[in-house]
C-alpha positions in Angstrom: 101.6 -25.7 331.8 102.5 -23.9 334.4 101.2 -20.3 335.7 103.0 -17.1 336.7 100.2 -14.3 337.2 97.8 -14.5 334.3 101.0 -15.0 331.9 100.8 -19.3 330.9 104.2 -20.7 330.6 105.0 -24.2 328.7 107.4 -26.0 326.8 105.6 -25.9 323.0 108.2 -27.6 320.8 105.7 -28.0 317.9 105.0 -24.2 318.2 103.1 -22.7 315.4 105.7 -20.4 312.8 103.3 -17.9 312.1 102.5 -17.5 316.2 106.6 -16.9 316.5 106.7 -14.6 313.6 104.2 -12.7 315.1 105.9 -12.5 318.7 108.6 -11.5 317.0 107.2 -8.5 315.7 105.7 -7.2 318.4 108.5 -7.5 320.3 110.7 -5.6 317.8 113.3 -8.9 317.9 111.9 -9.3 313.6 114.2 -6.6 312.8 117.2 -8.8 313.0 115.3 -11.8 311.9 114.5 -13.4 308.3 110.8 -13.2 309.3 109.8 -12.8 305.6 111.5 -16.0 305.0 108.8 -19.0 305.8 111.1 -21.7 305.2 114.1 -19.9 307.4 111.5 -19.4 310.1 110.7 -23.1 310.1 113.4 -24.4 310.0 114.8 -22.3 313.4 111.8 -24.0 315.1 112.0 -27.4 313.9 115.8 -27.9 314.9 115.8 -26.0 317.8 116.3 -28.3 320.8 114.0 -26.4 323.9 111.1 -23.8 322.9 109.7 -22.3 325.9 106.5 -20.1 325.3 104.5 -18.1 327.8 100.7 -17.1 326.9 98.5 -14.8 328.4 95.1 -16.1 327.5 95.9 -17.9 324.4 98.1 -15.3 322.9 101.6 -16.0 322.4 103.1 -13.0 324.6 106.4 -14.5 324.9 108.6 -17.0 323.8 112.3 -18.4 324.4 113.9 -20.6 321.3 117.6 -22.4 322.0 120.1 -25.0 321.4 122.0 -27.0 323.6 124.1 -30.4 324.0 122.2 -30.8 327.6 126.0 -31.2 328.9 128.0 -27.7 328.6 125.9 -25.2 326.8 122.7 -23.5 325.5 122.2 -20.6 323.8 119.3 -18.9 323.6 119.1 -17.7 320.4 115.7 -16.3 320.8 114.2 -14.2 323.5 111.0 -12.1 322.6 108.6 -10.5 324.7 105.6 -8.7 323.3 106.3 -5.0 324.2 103.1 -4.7 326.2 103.9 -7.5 327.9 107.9 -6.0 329.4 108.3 -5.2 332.6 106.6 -8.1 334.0 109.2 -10.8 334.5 108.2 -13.0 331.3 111.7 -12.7 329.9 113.6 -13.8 333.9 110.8 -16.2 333.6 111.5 -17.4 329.9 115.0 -18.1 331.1 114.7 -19.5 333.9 112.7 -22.1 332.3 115.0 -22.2 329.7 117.9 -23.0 332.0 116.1 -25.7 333.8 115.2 -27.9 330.5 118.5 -27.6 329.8 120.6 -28.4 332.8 121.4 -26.0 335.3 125.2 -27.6 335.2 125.1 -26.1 331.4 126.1 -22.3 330.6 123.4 -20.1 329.5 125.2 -18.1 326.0 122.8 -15.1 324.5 123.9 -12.4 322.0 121.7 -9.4 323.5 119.5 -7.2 320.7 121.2 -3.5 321.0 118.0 -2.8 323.5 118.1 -5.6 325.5 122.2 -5.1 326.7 121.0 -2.9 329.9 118.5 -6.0 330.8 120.5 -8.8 331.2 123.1 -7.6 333.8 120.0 -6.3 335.9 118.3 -9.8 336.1 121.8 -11.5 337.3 123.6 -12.5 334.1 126.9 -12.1 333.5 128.3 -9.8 330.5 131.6 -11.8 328.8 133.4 -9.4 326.5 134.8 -12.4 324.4 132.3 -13.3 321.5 133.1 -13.5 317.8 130.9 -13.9 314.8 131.7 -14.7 311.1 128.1 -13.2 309.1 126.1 -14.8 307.3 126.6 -14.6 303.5 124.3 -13.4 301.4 124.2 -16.6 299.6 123.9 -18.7 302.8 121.3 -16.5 304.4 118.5 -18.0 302.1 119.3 -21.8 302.7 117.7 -23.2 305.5 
């Protein structure tokens, strides 16, 4: 575990769901998240390949979820800070991190929350105007 201020930062990949679900929330990221689904939430954490999680104390202020090949790419699905916890480098910090575990010789991918589009740019990332989606169904959005 490594320190940054009085912010803790580690890589926790048995991380607790309801801890993440509660991050989540108080970092507004639960509004695009299936955090009433137990078994979605989970599941995200079980098959994700690097969880990074920064603590202040022993509260979960921050955490950084992803997936990667260790070769080519990682995206970072997941990037929450705790509101009262912004402004503070925790997030540069969270990816950072993230990068590292994976391979700086990967790409770092992240779909930015509406809010969070100003941020990136401003802590050296690079916008790429070439990104499709296909939804999730309905049907699909329940499996995990």
């Amino acid at each position: 575990m490594q320190q940054t201020s009085s912010i803790f930062f580690s890589i926790e990949p048995e991380l607790d769901v309801a801890e993440f679900i509660d991050v989540l929330r108080r970092s507004t990221l639960a509004e695009r998240r299936p955090v009433e689904n137990l078994e979605i939430m989970e599941a995200m954490l079980r098959r994700a390949d690097i969880i990074v999680a920064a603590r202040h104390a022993k509260l979960l202020v921050g955490v950084a979820r992803s997936l990667s090949d260790f070769c080519y790419c990682t995206y970072l699905s997941d990037l929450a800070v705790d509101q009262q916890f912004q402004r503070r480098s925790i997030g540069r910090e969270l990816i950072r991190r993230t990068h590292e575990m994976a391979g700086l010789h990967t790409n770092l991918i992240l779909l930015a929350a509406p809010a969070a589009r100003e941020y990136y740019p401003h802590i050296g990332m690079l916008r790429h105007d070439s990104c499709w989606t296909i939804p999730r169904s309905a049907d699909h959005s329940k499996q995990s």
